[in-house]
C-alpha positions in Angstrom: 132.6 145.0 74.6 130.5 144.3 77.4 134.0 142.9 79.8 135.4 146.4 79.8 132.6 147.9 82.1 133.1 144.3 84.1 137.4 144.6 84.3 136.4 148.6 85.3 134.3 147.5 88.3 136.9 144.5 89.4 139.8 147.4 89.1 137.8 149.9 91.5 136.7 147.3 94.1 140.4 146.3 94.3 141.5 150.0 94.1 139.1 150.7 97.2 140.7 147.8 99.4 144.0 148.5 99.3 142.8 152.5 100.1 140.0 152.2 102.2 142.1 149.9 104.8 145.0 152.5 104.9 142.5 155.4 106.0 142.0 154.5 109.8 145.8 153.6 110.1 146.2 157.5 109.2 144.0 159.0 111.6 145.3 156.6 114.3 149.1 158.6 113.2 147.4 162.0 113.6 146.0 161.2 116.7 149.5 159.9 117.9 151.0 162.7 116.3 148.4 165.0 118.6 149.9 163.5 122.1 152.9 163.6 124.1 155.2 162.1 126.3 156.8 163.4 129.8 159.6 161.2 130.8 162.9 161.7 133.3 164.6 161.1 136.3 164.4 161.6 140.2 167.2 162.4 141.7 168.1 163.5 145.4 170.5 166.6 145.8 174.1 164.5 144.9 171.9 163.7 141.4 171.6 159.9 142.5 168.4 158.5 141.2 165.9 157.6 143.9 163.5 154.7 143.4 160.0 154.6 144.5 159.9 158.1 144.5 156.3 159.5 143.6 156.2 161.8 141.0 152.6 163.6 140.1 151.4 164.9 137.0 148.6 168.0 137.0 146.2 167.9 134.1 146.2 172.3 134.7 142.5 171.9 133.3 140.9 169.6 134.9 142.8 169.2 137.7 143.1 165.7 137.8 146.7 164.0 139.0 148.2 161.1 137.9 151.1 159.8 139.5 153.7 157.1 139.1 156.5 155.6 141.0 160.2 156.0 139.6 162.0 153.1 138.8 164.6 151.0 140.6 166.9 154.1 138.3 165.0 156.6 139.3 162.9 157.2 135.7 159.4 158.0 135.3 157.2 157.8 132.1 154.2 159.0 131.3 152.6 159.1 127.6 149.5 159.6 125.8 149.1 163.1 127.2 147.1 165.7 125.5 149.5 168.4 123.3 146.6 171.2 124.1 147.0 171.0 127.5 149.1 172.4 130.6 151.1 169.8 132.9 152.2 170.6 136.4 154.4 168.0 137.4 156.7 167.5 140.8 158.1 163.9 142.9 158.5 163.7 146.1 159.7 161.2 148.7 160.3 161.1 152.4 159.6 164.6 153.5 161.3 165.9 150.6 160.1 167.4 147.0 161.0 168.4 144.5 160.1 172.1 142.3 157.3 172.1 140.2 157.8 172.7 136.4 154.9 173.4 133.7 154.6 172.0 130.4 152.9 174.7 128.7 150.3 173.9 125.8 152.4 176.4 123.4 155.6 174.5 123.6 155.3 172.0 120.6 157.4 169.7 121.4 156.4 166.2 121.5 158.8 165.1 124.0 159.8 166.4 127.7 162.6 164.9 129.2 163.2 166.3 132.7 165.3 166.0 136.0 163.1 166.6 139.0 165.6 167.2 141.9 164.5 166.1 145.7 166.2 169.2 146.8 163.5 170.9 149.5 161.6 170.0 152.6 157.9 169.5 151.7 155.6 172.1 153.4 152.9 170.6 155.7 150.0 172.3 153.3 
């Protein structure tokens, strides 16, 4: 009589480490699940890509930019962006840039994949 109290104990403690280990892994999946990604191409105005072109990303809140340099294709990456946020993002190279285009906190998507066209002189701000 007195092993069943001791076989209940053993059975929670083994229970509580095969559960307790899988709790962090699921908060790291919603906190991946609450970021995004904003990846594309450069291109000039015949749509070849254009390396080392530098493409800047606006954090519309803070104001902070990031930027990066498009690949030897002409792609650019960037992740772990915050989904409640606004984006401004344009490249330029050269003299030239391209438009601007927002990535609005509303849109849900979890992905942006964009063209950003070198297609206008940039203005001497």
């Amino acid at each position: 009589m007195k092993l069943r109290p001791i076989l209940s104990l053993v059975a929670l403690i083994v229970l509580a480490s095969i559960v307790l280990p899988a709790l962090p892994a699921q908060n790291n999946k919603q906190k991946e699940s609450e970021l995004r990604t904003v990846r594309g191409t450069v291109v000039d105005k015949e749509e070849t890509p254009v390396d080392t072109a530098v493409v800047y990303l606006k954090n519309a809140h803070s104001q902070d930019i990031i930027t990066h340099l498009s690949g030897s294709d002409g792609t650019f990456r960037f992740s772990g962006l915050d989904i409640n946020v606004d984006y401004e993002i344009h490249a330029e190279k050269e003299g030239m840039t391209s438009a601007t285009r927002s990535i609005s906190n509303f849109d849900t998507r979890k992905e942006f994949v964009l063209t950003l066209r070198l297609d206008r002189k940039k203005s001497g701000k």
